[in-house]
C-alpha positions in Angstrom: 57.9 -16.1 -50.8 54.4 -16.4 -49.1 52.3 -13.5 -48.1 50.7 -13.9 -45.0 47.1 -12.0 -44.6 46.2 -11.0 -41.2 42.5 -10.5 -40.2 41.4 -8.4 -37.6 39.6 -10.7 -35.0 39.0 -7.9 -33.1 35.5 -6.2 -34.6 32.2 -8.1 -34.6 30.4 -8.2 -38.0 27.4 -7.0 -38.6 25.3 -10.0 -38.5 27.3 -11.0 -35.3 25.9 -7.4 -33.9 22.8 -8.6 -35.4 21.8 -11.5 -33.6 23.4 -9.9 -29.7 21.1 -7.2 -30.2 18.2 -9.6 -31.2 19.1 -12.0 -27.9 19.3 -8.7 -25.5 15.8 -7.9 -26.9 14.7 -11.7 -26.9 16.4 -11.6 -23.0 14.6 -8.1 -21.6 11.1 -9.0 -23.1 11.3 -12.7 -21.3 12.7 -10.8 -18.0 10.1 -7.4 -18.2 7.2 -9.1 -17.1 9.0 -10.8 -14.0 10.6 -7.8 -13.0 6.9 -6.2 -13.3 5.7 -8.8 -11.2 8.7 -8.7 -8.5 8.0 -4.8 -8.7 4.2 -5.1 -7.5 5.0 -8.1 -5.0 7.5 -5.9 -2.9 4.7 -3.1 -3.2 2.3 -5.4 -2.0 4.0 -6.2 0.6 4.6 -3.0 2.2 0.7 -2.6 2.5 0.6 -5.6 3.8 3.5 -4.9 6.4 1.4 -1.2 6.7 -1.7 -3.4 7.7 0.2 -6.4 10.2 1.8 -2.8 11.8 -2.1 -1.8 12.4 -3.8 -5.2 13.5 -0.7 -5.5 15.8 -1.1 -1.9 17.3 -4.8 -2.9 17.7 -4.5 -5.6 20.0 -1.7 -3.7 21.9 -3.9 -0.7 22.3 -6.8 -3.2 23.7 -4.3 -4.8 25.9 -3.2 -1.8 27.9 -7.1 0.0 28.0 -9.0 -3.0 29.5 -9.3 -5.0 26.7 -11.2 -1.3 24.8 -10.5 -1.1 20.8 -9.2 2.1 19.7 -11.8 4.8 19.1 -14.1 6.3 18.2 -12.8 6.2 14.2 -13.7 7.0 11.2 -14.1 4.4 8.7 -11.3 6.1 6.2 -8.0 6.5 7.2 -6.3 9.3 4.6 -3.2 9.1 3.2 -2.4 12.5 4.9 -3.2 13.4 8.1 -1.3 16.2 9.0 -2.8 19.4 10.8 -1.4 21.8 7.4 -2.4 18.9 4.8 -6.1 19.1 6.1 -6.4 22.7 6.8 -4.2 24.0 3.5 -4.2 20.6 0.9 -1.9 21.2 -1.7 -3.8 19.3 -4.1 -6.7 20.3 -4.6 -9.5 19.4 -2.4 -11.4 22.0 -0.3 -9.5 22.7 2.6 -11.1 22.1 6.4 -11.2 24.7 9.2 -8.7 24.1 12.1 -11.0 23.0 14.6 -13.2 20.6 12.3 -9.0 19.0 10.8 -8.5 18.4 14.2 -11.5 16.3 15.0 -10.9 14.7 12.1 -7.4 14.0 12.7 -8.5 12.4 16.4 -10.7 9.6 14.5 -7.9 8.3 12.5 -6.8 4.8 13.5 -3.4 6.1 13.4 -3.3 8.7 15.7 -5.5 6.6 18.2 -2.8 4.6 17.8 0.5 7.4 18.0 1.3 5.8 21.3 1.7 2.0 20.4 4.0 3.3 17.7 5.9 6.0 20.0 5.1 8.8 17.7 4.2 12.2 18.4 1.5 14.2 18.0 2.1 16.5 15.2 1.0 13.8 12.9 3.4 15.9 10.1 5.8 13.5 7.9 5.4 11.1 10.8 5.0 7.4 11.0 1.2 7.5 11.2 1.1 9.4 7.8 3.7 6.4 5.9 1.2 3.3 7.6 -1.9 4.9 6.5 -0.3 5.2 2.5 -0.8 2.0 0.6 1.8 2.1 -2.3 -0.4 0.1 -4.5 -3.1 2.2 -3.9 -1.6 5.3 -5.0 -0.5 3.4 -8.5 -4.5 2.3 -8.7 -6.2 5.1 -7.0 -3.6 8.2 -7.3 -4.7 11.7 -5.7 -5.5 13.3 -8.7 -8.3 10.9 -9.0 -10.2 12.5 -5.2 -9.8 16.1 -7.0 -11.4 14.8 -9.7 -14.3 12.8 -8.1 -14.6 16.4 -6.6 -14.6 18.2 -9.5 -17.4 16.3 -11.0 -19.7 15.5 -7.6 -19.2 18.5 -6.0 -18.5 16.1 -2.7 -14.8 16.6 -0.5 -13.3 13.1 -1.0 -10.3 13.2 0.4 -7.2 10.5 -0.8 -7.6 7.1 1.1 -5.9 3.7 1.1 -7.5 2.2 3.9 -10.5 1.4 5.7 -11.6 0.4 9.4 -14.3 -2.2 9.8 -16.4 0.5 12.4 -19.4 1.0 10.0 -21.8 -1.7 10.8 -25.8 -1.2 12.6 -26.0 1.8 15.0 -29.5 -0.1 16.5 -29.6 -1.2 19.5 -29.9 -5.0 18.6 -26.8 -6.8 20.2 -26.3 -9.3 17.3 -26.0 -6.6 14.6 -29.2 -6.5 12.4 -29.0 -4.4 9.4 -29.6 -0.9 9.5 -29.3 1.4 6.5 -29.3 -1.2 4.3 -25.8 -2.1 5.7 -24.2 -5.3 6.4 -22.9 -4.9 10.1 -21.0 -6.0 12.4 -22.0 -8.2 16.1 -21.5 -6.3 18.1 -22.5 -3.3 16.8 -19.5 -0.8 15.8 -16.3 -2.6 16.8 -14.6 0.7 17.2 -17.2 2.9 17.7 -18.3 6.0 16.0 -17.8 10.0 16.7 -20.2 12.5 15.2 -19.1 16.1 14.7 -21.1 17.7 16.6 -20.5 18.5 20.6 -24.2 17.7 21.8 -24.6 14.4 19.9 -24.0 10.8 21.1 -20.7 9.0 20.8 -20.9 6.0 20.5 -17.7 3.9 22.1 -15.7 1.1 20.7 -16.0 -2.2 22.3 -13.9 -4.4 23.5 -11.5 -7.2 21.5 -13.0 -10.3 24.1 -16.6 -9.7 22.6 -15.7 -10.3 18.9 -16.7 -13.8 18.7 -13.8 -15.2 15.9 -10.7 -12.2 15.7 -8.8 -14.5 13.5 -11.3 -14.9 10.8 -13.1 -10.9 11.3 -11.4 -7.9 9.9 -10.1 -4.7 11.6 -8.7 -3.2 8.9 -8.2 -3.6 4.8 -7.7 -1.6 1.0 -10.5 0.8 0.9 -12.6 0.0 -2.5 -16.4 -0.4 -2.8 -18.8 -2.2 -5.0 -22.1 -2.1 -4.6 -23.7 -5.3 -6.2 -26.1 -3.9 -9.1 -30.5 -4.6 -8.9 -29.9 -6.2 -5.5 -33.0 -7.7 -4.1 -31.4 -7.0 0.0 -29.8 -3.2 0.2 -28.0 -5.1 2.9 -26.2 -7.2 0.9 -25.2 -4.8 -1.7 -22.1 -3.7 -0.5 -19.3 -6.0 -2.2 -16.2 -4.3 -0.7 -14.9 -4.0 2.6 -15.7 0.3 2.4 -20.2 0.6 2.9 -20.9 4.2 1.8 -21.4 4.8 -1.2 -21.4 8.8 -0.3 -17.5 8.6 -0.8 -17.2 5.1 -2.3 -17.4 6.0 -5.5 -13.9 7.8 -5.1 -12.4 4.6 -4.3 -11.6 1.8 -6.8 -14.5 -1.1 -7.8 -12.3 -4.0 -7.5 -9.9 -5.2 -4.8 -6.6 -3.6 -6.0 -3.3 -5.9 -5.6 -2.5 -7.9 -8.5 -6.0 -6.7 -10.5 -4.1 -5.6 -13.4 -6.7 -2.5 -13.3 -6.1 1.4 -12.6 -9.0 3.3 -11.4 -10.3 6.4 -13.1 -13.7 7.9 -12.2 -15.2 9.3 -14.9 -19.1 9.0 -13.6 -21.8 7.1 -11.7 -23.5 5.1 -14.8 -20.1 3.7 -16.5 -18.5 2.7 -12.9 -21.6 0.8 -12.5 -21.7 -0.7 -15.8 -17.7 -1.4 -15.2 -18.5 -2.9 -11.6 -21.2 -5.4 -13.2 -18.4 -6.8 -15.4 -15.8 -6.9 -12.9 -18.5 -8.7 -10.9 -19.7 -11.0 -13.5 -16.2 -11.8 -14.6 -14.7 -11.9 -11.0 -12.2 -10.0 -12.3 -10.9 -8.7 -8.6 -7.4 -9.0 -7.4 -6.8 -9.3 -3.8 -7.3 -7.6 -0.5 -4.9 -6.7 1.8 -5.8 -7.4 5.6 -5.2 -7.1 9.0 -7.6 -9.4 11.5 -8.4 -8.6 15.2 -6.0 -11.2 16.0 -3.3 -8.8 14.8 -2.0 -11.0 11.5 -2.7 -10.0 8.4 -3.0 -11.6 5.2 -4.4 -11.1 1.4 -8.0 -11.6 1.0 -9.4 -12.9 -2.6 -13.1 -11.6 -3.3 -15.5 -15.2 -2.8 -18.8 -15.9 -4.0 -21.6 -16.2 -1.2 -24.1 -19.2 -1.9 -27.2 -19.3 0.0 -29.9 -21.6 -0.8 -28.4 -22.5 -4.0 -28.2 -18.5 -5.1 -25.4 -16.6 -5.6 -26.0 -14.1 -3.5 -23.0 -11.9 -3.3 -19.5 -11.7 -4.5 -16.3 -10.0 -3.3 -15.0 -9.2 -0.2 -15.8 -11.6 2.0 -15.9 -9.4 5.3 -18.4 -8.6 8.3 -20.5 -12.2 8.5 -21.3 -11.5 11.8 -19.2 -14.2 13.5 -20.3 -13.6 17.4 -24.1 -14.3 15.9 -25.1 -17.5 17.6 -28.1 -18.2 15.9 -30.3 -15.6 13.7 -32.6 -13.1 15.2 -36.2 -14.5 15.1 -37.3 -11.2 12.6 -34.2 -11.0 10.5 -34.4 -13.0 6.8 -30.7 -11.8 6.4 -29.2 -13.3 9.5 -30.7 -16.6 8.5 -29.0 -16.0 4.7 -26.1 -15.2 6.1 -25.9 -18.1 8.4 -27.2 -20.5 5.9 -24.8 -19.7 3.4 -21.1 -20.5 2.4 -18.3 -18.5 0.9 -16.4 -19.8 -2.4 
């Protein structure tokens, strides 16, 4: 009689187990990076949805106030702009007094803007507060990093994702000059500037019909600043879309989206030693931005030539485009209309 032996198909063996588990890990580290990549992307793309909300709610605002841009801004936009998150941060930062928050709060974009996007005026968890807050930002830039620029300059920088294009000459010169060793914009101070101070000058915003090119000129972008290192022109130091360097240093050194880079300030002499190589080794990412025209798009940083120098490189913002033809006693109008971006 003949035994029959039954095997149990059942169970895997242990090389079987072996070589799924190898093809799961073989799988997740092929799949990681894409997923890292699709993870960034739909970040990215709120920011830029953020920004196409803002350039859009530009050029409505200008079309129902006689063609008038929003203003008078600030050139920051912060991440909070709440009434209690000024007067009592939570992070931090020094807090303001209630009548100095809310001046403040009436030079954000945003709030200029509270009508275009129906939203009220208690600027607390509202809409204004999730347009000004870039999600890539707060992954390259977090707020911990203001407290600490704080901490070790003794100087209020409060969080920021994003900056308005309003800090350009203050002279009188209609095609923009430089002033302050500041690239600016023609005309002078698309929207305007307010000082904090009851018996100064404010200076209004102009209107959208005198910017000479609004689809190529930007309204509003990522807050980061460079300034170019041993720069013959102060004027052309300036390599990111943000021009002070009072607060700059609190924001990153290289345009942020898809940089690979996180931002830590740890002090003056190795962010400028870290901005030479980013510059050298164009090592920047790309720049979210909205355009007067009210469409936004990512910027990559350029290289200005000019008489066969390399004159500046990054964001490639502010070129004056209303200038017709350089002012007779400006050298830097006629480098910057003799030039090319690349």
């Amino acid at each position: 009689m003949r035994t029959h032996i039954r095997y149990n198909r059942g169970a895997f063996t242990l090389i079987e187990l072996l070589v799924v588990v190898a093809i799961i890990s073989m799988l997740i580290a092929m799949l990681l990076p894409s997923l890292s990549r699709a993870r960034r992307q739909a970040k990215s793309v709120v920011c830029q949805s953020n920004l196409r909300t803002l350039g859009q709610g530009i050029t409505s605002f200008a079309a129902g106030h006689n063609d008038r841009l929003p203003g008078p801004l600030h050139p920051a936009m912060y991440r909070d702009q709440g009434i209690e998150a000024l007067t009592n941060p939570t992070n931090g930062l020094p807090p303001m007094d209630y009548d100095r928050a809310k001046f403040q709060q009436t030079r954000f974009l945003t709030y200029v803007l509270r009508q275009e996007f129906t939203d009220s005026d208690e600027m607390a968890n509202s809409m204004s507060d999730e347009v000004s807050r870039c999600p890539v930002a707060d992954e390259v830039n977090p707020d911990d990093n203001f407290v600490k620029y704080y901490e070790r300059k003794g100087r209020p920088a409060y969080p920021t994702s994003y900056v308005v294009n309003t800090i350009g000459g203050v002279s009188d010169d209609p095609q923009g000059t430089p002033v302050g060793g500041l690239r600016t914009t023609s005309p002078k101070l698309y929207f305007g500037w307010a000082y904090y101070d009851e018996n100064a000058n404010h200076l209004p915003p102009t209107k959208l019909s005198k910017i000479g090119r609004p689809a190529e000129e930007w309204a509003v972008a990522d807050a980061w600043y460079r300034p170019r290192v041993n720069a013959s022109m102060g004027e052309l130091q300036q390599e990111g879309p943000y021009q002070f360097d009072w607060t700059g240093e609190s924001l990153p050194n290289f345009a942020p989206h898809f940089s690979g880079m996180v931002y830590d300030f740890v002090d003056s002499d190795e962010r400028r030693a870290t901005s030479t190589r980013i510059r050298e080794g164009e090592e920047d990412g790309e720049t979210n931005t909205a355009f007067f025209d009210g469409h936004a798009a990512p910027v990559r940083s350029k290289t200005y030539w000019a008489g066969g120098w390399d004159i500046l490189y990054g964001f490639p913002g502010t070129v004056n485009p209303a200038m017709v033809s350089p002012p007779e006693d400006s050298p830097l109008g006629r480098v910057i209309w003799s030039g090319v971006w690349k």
